[in-house]
C-alpha positions as CSV (number, residue, x, y, z in Angstrom):
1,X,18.0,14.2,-39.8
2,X,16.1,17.5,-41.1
3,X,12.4,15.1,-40.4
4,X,13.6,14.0,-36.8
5,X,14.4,17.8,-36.0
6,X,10.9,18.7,-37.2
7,X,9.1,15.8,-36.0
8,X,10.2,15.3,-32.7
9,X,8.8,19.1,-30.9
10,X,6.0,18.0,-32.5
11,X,5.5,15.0,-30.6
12,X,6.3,16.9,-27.3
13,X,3.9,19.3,-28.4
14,X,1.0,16.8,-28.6
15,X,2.2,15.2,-25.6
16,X,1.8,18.9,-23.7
17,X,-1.6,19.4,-25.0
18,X,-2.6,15.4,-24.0
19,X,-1.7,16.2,-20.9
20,X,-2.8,19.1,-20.1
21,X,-6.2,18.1,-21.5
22,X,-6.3,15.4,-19.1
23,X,-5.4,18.1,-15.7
24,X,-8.5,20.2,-17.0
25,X,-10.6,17.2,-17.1
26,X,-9.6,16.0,-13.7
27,X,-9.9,20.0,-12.6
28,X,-13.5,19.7,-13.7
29,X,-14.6,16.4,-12.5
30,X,-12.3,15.4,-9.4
31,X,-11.6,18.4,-7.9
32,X,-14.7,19.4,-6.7
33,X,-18.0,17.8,-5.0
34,X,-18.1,15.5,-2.2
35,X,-21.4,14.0,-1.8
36,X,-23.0,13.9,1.8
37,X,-23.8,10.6,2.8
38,X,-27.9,10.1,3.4
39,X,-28.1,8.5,6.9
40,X,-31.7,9.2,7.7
41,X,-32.0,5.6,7.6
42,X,-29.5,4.2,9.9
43,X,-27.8,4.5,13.3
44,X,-24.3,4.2,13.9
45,X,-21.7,3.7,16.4
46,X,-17.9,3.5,15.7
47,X,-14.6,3.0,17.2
48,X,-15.3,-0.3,17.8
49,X,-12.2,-2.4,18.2
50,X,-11.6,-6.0,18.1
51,X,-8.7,-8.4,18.0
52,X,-9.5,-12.0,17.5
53,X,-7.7,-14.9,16.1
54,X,-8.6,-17.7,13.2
55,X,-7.5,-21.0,11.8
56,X,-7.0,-18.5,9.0
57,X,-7.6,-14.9,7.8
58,X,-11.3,-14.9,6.5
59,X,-12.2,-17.1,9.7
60,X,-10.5,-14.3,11.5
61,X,-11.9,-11.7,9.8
62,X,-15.6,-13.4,9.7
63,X,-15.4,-13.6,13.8
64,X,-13.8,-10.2,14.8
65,X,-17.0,-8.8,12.9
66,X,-19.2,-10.9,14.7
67,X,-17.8,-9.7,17.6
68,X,-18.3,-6.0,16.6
69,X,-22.0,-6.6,15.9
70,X,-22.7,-7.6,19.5
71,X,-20.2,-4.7,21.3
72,X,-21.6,-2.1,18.6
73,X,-25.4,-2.8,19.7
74,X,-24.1,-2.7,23.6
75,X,-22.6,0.5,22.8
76,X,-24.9,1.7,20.8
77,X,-27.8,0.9,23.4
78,X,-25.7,2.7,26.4
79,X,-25.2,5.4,24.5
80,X,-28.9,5.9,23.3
81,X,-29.8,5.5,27.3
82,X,-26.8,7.1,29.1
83,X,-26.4,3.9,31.3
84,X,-23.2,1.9,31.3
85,X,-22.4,-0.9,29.2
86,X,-23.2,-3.3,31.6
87,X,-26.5,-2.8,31.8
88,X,-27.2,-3.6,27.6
89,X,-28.6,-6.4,27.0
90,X,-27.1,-8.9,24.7
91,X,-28.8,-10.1,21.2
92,X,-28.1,-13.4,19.4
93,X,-26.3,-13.5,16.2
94,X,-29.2,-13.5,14.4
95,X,-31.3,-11.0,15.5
96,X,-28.2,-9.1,14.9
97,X,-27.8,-10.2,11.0
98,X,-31.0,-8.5,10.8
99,X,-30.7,-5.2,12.2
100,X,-27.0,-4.5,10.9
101,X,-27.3,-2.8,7.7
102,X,-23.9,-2.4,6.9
103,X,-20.1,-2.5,9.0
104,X,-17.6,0.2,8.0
105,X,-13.8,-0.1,7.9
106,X,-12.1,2.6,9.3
107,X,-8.6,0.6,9.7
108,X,-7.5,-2.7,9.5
109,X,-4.6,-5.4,9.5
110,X,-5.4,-8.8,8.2
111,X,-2.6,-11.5,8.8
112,X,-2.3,-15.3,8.1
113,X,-4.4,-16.1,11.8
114,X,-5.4,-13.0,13.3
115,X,-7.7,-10.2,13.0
116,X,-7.3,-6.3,13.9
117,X,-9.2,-3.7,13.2
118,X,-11.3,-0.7,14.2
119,X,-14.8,-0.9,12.7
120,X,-17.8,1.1,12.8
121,X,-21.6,-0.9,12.9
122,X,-24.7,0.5,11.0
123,X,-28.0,-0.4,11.8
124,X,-31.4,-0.5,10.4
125,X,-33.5,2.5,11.8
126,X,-36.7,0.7,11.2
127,X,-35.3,-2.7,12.4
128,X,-33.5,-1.7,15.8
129,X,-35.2,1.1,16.9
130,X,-37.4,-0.4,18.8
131,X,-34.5,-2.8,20.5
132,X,-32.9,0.6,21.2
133,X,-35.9,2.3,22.2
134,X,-35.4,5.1,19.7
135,X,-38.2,4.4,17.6
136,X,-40.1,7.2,15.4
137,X,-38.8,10.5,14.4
138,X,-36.6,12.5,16.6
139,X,-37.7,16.2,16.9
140,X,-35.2,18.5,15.0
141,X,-34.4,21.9,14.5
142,X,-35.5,24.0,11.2
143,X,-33.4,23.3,8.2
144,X,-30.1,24.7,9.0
145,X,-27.6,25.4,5.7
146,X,-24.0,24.2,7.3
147,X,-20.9,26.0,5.6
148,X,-17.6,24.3,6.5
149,X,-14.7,26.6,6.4
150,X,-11.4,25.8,6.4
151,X,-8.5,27.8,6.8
152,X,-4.9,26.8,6.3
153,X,-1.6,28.5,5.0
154,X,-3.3,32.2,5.0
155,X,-6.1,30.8,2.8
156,X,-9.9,29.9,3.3
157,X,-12.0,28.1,1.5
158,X,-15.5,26.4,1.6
159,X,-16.2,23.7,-1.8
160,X,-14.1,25.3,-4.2
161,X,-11.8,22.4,-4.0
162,X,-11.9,19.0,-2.5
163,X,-10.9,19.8,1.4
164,X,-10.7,17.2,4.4
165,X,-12.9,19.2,6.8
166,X,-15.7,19.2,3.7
167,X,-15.1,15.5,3.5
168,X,-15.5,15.0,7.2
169,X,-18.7,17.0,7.4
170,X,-20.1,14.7,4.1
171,X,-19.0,11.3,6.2
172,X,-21.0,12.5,9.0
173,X,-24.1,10.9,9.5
174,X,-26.4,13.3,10.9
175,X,-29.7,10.7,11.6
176,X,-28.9,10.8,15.5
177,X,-28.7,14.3,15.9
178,X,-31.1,17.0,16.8
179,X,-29.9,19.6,14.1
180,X,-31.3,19.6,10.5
181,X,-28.5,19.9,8.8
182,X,-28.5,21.1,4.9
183,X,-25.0,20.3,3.7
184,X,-23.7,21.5,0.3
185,X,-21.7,19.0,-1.9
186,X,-19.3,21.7,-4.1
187,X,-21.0,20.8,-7.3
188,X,-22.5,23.2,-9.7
189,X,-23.1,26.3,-8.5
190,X,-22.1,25.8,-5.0
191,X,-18.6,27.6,-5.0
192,X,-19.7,30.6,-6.2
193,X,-22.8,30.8,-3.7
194,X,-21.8,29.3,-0.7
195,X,-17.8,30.4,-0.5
196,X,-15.4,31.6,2.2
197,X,-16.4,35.5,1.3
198,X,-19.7,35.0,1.7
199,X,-19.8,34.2,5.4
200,X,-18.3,37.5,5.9
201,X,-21.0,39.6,4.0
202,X,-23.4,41.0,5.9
203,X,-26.3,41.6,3.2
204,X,-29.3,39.6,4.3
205,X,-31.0,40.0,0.8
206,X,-28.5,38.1,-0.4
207,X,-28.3,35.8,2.4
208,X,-32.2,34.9,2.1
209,X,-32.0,34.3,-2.0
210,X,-29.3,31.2,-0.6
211,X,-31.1,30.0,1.9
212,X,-34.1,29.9,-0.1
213,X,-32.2,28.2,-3.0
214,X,-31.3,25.5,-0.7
215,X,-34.6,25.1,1.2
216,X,-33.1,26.0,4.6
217,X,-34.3,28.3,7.1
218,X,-30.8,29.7,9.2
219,X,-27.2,29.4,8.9
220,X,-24.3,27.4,11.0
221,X,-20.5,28.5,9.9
222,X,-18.6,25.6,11.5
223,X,-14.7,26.6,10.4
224,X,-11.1,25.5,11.5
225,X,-7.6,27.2,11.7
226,X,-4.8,24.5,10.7
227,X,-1.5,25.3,11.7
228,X,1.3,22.6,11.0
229,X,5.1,22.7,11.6
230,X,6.0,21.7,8.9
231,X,4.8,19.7,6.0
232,X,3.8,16.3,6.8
233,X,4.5,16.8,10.4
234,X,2.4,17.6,13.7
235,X,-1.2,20.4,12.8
236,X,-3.0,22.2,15.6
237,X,-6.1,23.3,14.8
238,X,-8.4,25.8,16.2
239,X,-12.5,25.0,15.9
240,X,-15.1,27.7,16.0
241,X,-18.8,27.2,15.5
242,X,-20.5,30.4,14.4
243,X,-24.2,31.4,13.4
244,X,-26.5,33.3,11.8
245,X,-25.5,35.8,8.7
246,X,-23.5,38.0,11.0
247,X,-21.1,34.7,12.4
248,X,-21.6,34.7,16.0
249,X,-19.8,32.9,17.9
250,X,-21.0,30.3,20.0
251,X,-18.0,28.3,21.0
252,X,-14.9,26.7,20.4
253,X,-11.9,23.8,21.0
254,X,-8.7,22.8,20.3
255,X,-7.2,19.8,18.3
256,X,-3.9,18.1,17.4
257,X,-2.9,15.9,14.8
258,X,0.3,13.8,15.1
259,X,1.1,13.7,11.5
260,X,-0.8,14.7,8.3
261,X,-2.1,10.8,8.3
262,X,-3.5,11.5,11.3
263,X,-5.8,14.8,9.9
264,X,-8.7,12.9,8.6
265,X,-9.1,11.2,12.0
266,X,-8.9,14.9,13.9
267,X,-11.7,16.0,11.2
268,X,-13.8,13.5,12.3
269,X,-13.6,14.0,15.5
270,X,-14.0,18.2,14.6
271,X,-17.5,17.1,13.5
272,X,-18.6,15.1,16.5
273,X,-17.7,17.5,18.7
274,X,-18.8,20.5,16.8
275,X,-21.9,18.8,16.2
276,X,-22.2,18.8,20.1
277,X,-21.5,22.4,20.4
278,X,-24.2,23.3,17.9
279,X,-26.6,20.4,20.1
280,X,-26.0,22.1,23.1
281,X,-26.8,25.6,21.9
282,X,-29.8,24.7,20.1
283,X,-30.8,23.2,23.6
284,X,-30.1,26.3,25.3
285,X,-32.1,28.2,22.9
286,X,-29.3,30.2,21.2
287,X,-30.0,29.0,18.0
288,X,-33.1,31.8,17.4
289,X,-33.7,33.1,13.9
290,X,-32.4,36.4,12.7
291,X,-35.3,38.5,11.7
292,X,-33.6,40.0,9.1
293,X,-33.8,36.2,7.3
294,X,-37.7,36.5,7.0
295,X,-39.1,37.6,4.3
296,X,-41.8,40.5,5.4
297,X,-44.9,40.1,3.6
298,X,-47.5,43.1,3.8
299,X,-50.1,43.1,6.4
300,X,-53.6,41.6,6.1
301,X,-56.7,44.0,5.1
302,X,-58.9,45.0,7.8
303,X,-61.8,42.7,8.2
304,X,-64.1,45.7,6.8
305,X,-62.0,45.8,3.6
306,X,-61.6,42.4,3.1
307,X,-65.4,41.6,1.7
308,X,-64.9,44.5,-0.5
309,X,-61.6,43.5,-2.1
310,X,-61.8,39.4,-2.0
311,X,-62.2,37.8,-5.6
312,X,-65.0,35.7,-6.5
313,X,-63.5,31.9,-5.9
314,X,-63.8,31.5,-9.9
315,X,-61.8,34.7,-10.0
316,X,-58.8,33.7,-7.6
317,X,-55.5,34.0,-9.5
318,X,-53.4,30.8,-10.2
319,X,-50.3,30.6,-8.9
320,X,-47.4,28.7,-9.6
321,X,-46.3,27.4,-6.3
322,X,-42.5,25.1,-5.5
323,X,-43.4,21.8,-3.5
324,X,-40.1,19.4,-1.9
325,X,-41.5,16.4,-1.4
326,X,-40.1,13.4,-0.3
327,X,-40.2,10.5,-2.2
328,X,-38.5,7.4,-1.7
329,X,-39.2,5.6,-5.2
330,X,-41.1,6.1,-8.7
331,X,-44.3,4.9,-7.3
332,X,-43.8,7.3,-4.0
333,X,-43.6,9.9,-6.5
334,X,-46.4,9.1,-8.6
335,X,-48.6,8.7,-5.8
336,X,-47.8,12.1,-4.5
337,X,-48.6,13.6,-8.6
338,X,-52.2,11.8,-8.3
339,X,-53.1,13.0,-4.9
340,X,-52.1,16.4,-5.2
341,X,-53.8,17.0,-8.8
342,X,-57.2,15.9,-7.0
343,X,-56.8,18.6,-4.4
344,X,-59.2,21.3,-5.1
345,X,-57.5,23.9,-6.8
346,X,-55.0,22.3,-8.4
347,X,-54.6,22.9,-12.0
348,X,-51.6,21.3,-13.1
349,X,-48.5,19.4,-11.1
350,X,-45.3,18.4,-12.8
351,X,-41.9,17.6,-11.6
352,X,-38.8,20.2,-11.7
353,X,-35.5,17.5,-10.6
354,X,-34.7,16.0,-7.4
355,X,-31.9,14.8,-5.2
356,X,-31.2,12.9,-2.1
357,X,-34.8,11.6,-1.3
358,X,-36.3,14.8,-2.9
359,X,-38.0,15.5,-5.2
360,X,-39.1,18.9,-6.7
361,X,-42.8,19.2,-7.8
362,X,-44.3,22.4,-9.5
363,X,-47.9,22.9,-8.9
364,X,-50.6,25.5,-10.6
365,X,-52.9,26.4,-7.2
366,X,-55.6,29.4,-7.0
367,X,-54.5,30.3,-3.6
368,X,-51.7,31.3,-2.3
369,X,-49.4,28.3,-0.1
370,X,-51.0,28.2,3.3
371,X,-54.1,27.2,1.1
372,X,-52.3,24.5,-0.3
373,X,-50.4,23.5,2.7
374,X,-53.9,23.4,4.5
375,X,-55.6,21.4,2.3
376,X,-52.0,18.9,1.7
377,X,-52.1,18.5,6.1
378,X,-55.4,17.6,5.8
379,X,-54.8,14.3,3.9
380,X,-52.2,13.7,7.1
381,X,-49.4,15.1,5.4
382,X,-46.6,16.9,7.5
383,X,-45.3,20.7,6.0
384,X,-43.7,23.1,6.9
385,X,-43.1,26.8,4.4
386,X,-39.6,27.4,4.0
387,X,-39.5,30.5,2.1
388,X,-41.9,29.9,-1.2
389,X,-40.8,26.4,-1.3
390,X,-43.7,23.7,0.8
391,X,-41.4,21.2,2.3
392,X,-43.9,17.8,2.6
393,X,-43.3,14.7,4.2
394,X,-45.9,12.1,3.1
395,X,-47.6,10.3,6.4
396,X,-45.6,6.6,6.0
397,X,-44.6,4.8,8.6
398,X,-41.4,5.6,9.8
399,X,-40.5,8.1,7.5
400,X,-37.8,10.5,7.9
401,X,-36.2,13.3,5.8
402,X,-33.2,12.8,4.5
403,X,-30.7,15.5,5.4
404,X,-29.0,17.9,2.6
């Protein structure tokens, strides 16, 4: 008896620390980061719905999917043009195998004969744009950093944990619209940078070492209010798109969610919609830099000065200048090393990490970057400065940059 009194605690003592090993793994691993989806590749239309009916379930299934190819290209084509459906044209079945790259489920219900669903239809950039006469590169904004906001019970919060309005904003795929968006996933050191308190500080030192860090050149604050009844039951939410380090506001609308099954759906359609307000004020010019955001780098010598205080070439300083290229593949990458060590110049290239389509090159220059970024567009590459970082897009055929 005296062994089972002692042993016993200290099973449940083991037990306590199992478990609560296990919640600080999941704390560290699950709680946090929500990747954004790359869409630069692909254009997509949802809401599709179809309705069909089968000798049996995958015949059903295999038809109603059919069927949303050739109403997801209609739509997709009338949207693209602003005409009505009736004017798209219709493609066969397999001309559309080809430019589909992918159907999404967004809800379903499969039975013994019959097929419902709701499905949304991605297709190949390269493939349909042409048949949708969207082909090339669309012209964007400058890379905006995109901090979603949430607000709900008194509390707001950004990445620190896994949130449906952060979720909503990494489903989005952002290839069809004009804004450049640079969206943060909540891993590493995201929280701590890029939180609820810092869209209320006003410092712009500290706001250009962030924007910098994440290669972007202004800031968009979408955030929502979420009120609910009570738990599990009706939310009203309130959407604000703000800019700029100082959060003004450029407009506003309301929601409602039936249920809290129904939240994800009113996210999703937060995003559209707020993705039009920030469309329509980029449009209307609104979107213009702060000032404060630019770094101010001293004024050039006078031109009698400048013969007197200019280095010999042999004695022009090296430099260690940041390059975000993108890069597709290995070889891409490797391609990129060998053409920018024969650059005149160039002492040394290397790469840092990469992400997303990304990659980060460090490169030993005597010059300064609009040297380099001279000498890198005349071998028809496209760059623009963001900060000290060169942002390079290599001249391939239908390239486009992939969205943080």
């Amino acid at each position: 008896m005296l062994r089972r009194r002692f042993v016993f605690p200290v099973l449940l003592l083991l037990a306590a620390l199992g478990i609560g090993g296990i919640a600080y793994s999941q704390l560290e691993t699950g709680d946090r980061g929500i990747l954004p989806l790359d869409s630069s590749g692909t254009l997509e239309i949802g809401g599709i719905h179809v309705d069909v009916g089968g000798k049996d379930a995958e015949t059903a299934r295999y038809s109603g999917w059919r069927i949303a190819q050739r109403q997801g290209f209609r739509a997709l084509w009338a949207k693209m043009h602003k005409a009505s459906i009736n004017d798209a044209p219709n493609l066969p079945d397999s001309t559309l195998d080809d430019i589909v790259s992918s159907i999404n489920v967004e809800a379903e219900q499969i039975g013994p004969n019959r097929y419902i669903a709701d499905l949304g239809i991605l297709f190949d950039r390269a493939r349909a744009g042409e048949l949708l006469g969207v082909a090339g590169q669309i012209r964007r904004s400058a890379p905006m950093l995109l901090i979603p906001v949430l607000i709900s019970g008194g509390s707001a919060m950004t990445v620190e944990i896994k949130n449906p309005w952060q979720r909503a904003w990494a489903q989005f795929r952002t290839s069809q619209s004009p804004v450049d968006y640079v969206r943060i996933s909540g891993m590493g050191v995201d929280p701590l940078l890029v939180n609820a308190a810092q869209t209320k500080r006003p410092g712009r030192g500290w706001w250009r070492n962030i924007i910098d860090l994440y290669g972007a050149a202004d800031i968009l604050i979408a955030e929502v209010s979420v009120q609910r009844l009570y738990p599990g039951g009706p939310a009203y939410a309130r959407f604000v798109g703000r800019h700029g380090p100082d959060g003004e506001i450029i407009g506003g609308f309301d929601l409602r969610a039936k249920d809290s099954a129904d939240i994800p759906r009113m996210m999703a359609e937060g995003v559209q919609r707020m993705d039009e307000l920030f469309t329509r004020a980029l449009a209307a010019g609104e979107l213009v830099r702060d000032p404060s955001l630019i770094t101010v780098e001293p004024p050039p010598p006078v031109e009698d000065e400048l013969a007197a205080i200019a280095p010999a070439p042999s004695e022009v300083p090296l430099r260690g200048i940041q390059i975000q290229f993108l890069t597709r593949d290995d070889a891409g990458l490797g391609n990129a090393l060998a053409q920018l060590r024969t650059i005149p110049g160039v002492e040394g290239a290397g790469v840092r990490g990469g992400d997303k389509g990304w990659s980060i090159l460090f490169v030993n220059f005597r010059g300064d970057n609009p040297t380099l970024a001279a000498a890198m567009r005349a071998r028809g590459w496209s760059v623009s400065d963001v900060g000290d970082t060169l942002r390079v897009v290599p001249s391939l055929a239908g390239a486009v940059p992939p969205n943080q």
